[in-house]
C-alpha positions in Angstrom: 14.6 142.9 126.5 12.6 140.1 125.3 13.2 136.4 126.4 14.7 134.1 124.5 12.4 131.9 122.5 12.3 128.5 122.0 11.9 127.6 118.0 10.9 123.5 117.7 13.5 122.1 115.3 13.2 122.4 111.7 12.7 118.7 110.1 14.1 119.0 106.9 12.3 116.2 104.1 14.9 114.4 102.5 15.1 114.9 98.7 15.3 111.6 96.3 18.2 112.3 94.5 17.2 111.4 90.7 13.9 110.8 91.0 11.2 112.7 89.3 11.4 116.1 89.2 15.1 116.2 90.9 16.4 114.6 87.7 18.8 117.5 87.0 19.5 116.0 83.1 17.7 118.0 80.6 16.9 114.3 78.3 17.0 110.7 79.1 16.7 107.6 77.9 13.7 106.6 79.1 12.7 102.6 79.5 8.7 102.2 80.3 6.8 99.0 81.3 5.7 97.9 78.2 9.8 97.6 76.9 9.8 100.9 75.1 13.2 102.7 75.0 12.6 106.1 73.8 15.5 109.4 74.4 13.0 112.4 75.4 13.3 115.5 77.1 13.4 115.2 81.2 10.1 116.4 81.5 8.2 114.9 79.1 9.4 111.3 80.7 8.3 112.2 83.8 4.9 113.6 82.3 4.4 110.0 80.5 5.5 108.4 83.5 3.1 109.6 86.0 0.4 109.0 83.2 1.2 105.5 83.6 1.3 105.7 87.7 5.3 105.4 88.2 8.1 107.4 89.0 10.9 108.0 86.8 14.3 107.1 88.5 17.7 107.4 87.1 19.0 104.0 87.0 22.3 104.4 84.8 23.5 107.6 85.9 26.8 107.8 84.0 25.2 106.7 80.4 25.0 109.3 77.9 22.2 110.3 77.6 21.6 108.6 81.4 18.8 105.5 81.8 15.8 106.4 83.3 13.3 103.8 84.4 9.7 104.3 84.8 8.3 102.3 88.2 7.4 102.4 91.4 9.7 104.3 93.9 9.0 102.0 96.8 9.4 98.6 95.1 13.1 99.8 93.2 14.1 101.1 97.4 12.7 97.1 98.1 15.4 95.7 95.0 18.3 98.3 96.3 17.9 97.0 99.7 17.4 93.6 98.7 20.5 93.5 96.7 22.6 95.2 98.9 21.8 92.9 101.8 22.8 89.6 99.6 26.1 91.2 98.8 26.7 91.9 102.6 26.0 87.9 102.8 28.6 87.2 100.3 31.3 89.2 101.8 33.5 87.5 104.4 35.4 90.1 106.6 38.9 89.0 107.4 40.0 89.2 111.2 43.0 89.1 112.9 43.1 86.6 115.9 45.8 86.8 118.8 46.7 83.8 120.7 49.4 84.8 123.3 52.5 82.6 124.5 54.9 82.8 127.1 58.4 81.7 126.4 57.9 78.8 128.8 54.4 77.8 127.7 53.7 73.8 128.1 52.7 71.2 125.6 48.8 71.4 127.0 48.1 75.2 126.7 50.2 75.4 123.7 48.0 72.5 121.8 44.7 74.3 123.0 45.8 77.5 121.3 46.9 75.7 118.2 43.3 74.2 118.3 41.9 77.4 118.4 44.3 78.5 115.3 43.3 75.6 113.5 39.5 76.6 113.6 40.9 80.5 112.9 42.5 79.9 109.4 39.4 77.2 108.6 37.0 80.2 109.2 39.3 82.3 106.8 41.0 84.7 109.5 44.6 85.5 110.1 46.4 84.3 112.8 48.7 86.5 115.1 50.9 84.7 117.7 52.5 86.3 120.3 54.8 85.5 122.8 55.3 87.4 126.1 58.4 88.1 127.6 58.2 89.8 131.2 61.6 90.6 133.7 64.8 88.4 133.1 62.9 86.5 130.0 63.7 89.1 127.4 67.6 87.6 127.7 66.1 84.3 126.1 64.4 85.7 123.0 65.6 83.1 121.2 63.1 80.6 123.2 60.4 82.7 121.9 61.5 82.9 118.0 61.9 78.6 118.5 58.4 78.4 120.0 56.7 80.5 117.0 58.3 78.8 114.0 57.1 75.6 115.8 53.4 77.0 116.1 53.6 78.1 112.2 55.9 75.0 111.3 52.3 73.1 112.9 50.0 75.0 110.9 52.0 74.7 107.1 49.1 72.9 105.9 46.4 75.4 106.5 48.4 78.8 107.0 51.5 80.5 105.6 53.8 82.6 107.4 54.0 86.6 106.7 57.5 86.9 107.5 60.1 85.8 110.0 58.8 86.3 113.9 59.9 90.2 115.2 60.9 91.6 118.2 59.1 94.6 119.2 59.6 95.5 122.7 59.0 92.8 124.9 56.6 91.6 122.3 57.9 88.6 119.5 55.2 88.0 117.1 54.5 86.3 113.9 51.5 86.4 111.5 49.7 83.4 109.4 47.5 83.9 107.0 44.9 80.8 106.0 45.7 78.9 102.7 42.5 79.2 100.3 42.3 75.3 100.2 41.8 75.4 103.6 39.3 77.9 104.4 35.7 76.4 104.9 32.7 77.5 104.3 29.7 77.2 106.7 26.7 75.8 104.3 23.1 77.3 105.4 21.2 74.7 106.9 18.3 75.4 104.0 20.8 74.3 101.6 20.9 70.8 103.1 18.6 68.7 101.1 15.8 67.0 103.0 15.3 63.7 103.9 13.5 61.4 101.5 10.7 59.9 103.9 10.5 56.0 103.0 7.3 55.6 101.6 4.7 53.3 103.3 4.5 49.5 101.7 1.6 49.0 99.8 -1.5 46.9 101.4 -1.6 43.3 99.6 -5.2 43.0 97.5 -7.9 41.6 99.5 -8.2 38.1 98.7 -11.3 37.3 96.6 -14.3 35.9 97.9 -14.7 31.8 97.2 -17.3 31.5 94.7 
């Protein structure tokens, strides 16, 4: 028998999906540089486009018939990626934060976590308190439920309460979600305006010479 032989990988070339000659519409409605809108065969829009030095991409896939520009393939990936990362920007992902309790937690610890769920519901985020019960505490559940509609009872002005607090386990928790007239916004330092410089005082005129 022969031994086994090793075959390098095929690299398969990724196909640009309505572009050119993968267009799989048989007309278009073809745009060109110059403003021209004219519906045409596939083919012949991609023959006029290439006379012109672009690609013809499929920019309104669902229009009938669908909206092919002609331009350059690298500069519409630039606008794509360009646009898509601005939309990341504007999105603001919501997070849960925990802050966990114990049934017997004192007035310090408990107004550093409230601190910390203060600057939570600012940011946007929703607030999860817990409180802890381990061995003999679980018989005072009750201390638990009193110490969370305190911490939401603190937070009215900036959060709102999902609910009454609930027992799961040895677990009693209750969720606040942040009030949109209290979420803040961090502004991007280049949209701070600048500084006005105070401008030098002008020089008196030199006095004129005595005749």
């Amino acid at each position: 028998m022969y031994p086994p032989r090793n075959f390098p990988p095929r690299r398969f070339q990724k196909v640009r999906e309505n572009v050119n000659e993968a267009i799989r519409a048989p007309q278009v409605r073809a745009v060109f540089p110059d403003g021209t809108v004219e519906v045409m065969p596939t083919r012949d829009a991609i023959r006029k486009a290439q006379e012109l030095g672009f690609d013809l991409i499929v920019v309104s896939p669902t229009a009938e018939p669908p909206v092919a520009k002609a331009m350059d393939y690298g500069q519409w990936q630039y606008e794509n990626k360009k646009k898509q990362h601005e939309a990341k920007k504007k999105q603001h992902i919501i997070l849960v934060k925990e802050l966990k309790f114990r049934p017997n937690t004192d007035d310090h610890d408990y107004d550093f976590k409230k601190n910390h769920a203060i600057r939570f519901l600012k940011e946007g985020n929703r607030v999860k308190a817990i409180v802890q019960f381990r061995g003999r505490e679980i018989a005072h559940t009750d201390l638990g439920q009193k110490l969370l509609l305190r911490f939401a009872n603190d937070l009215k002005d900036l959060g709102a309460i999902e609910g009454q607090p609930r027992l799961e386990g040895r677990n009693a928790h209750v969720i606040i979600s942040p009030l949109k007239s209290a979420t803040t916004k961090e502004k991007d330092p280049k949209d701070k305006p600048k500084e006005e410089r105070p401008k030098p005082a002008a020089e008196p005129p030199a006095p004129s010479p005595a005749p």
